[in-house]
N, C-alpha and C positions, 0 to 999 in steps of 0.2 A: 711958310714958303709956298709961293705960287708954282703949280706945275702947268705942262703946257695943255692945252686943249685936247683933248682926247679927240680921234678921228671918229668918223661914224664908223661903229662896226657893230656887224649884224650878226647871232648867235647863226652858225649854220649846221655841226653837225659833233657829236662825240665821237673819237676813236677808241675800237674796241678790236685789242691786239687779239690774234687767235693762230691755231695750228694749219685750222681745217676750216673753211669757208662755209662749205655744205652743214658740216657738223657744227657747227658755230650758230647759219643762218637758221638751223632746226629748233634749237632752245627759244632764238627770240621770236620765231613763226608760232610758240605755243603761247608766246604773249601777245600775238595779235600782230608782231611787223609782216611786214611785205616787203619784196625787192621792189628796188626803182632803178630804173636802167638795167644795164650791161655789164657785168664782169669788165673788169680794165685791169690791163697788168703795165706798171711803170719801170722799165727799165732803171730812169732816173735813181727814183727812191727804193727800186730794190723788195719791192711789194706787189700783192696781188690783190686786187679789193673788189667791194662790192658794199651798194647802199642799201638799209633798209628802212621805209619807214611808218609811222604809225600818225597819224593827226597830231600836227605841233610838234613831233621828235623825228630827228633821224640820228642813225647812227652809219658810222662806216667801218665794215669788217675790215682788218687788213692781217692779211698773212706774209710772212717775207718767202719770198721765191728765191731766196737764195740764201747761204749760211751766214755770208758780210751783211743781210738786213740789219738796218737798226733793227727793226722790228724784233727781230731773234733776242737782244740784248733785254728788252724789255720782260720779253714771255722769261726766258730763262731768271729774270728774278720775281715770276710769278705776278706780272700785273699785267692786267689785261683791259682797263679803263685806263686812256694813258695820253689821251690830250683831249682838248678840245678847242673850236675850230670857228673863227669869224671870218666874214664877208667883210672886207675894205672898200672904200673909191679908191684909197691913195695908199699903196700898200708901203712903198715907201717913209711916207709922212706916219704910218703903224706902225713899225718895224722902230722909227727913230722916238717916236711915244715909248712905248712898251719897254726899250730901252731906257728911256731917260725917266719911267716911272716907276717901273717896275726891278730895274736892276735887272732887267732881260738879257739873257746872252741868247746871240745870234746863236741856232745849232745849223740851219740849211736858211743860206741867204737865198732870196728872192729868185726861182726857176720854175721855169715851164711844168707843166703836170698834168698828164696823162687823162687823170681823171675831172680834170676840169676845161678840157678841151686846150690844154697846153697854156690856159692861164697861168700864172704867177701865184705860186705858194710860197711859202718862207714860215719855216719854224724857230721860236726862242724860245728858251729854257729861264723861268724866273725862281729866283730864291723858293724853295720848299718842294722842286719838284714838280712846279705844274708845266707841266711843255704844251704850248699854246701855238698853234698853225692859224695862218692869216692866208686869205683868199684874193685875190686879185677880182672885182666885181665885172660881171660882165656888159 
């Protein structure tokens, strides 16, 4: 069975759920990350985050700023590696991929985001648990 063309997409960043930002960013500063940018807090998704990163890795802390975070849901069942996160041209044309390949379900269709300068994010959830966030390229 033929599937369809896969879009370009580019590895961008792991999400690594957490309480504390500071105390969060302190374990991975003993393995050599660094911040890059700004704290950013998205109303949208209900998070507070920050990037850190190391040659060839980044990661992004996200803590929920409020008790309806997804984020909450995640920690509360003790997982704190909990997507990860590709750069699109066509996020649209990703979204309907990932779907028609992966058995993806839509969990946040395509909106604006804080931290990518009100670019277009969009997360699906594919069979086994991986929840996968797609980036609108700039």
């Amino acid at each position: 069975m033929l599937t369809p063309m896969a879009p370009s997409l580019r590895f961008h960043h792991t999400g690594v759920a957490c309480r504390d930002l500071d105390e969060a960013e302190a374990r991975y500063r003993a393995l050599g990350f660094v911040r890059e940018g700004e704290d950013f807090e998205d109303p949208v998704q209900a998070i507070r985050g920050r990037f850190l990163v190391l040659p060839g890795t980044r990661i992004e802390l996200v803590a929920p700023s409020t008790a309806e975070s997804p984020v909450s849901g995640w920690l509360s069942r003790g997982v704190h590696l909990y997507h990860t996160a590709y750069e699109t041209d066509d996020i649209a044309a990703s979204v309907a991929h990932l779907k028609a390949t992966m058995r993806a379900k839509v969990t946040v269709a395509p909106v604006p985001a804080v931290a990518f300068s009100m670019r277009k994010i969009a997360f699906l959830m594919a069979p086994g648990g991986l929840l996968v966030e797609l980036i609108e390229a700039a």
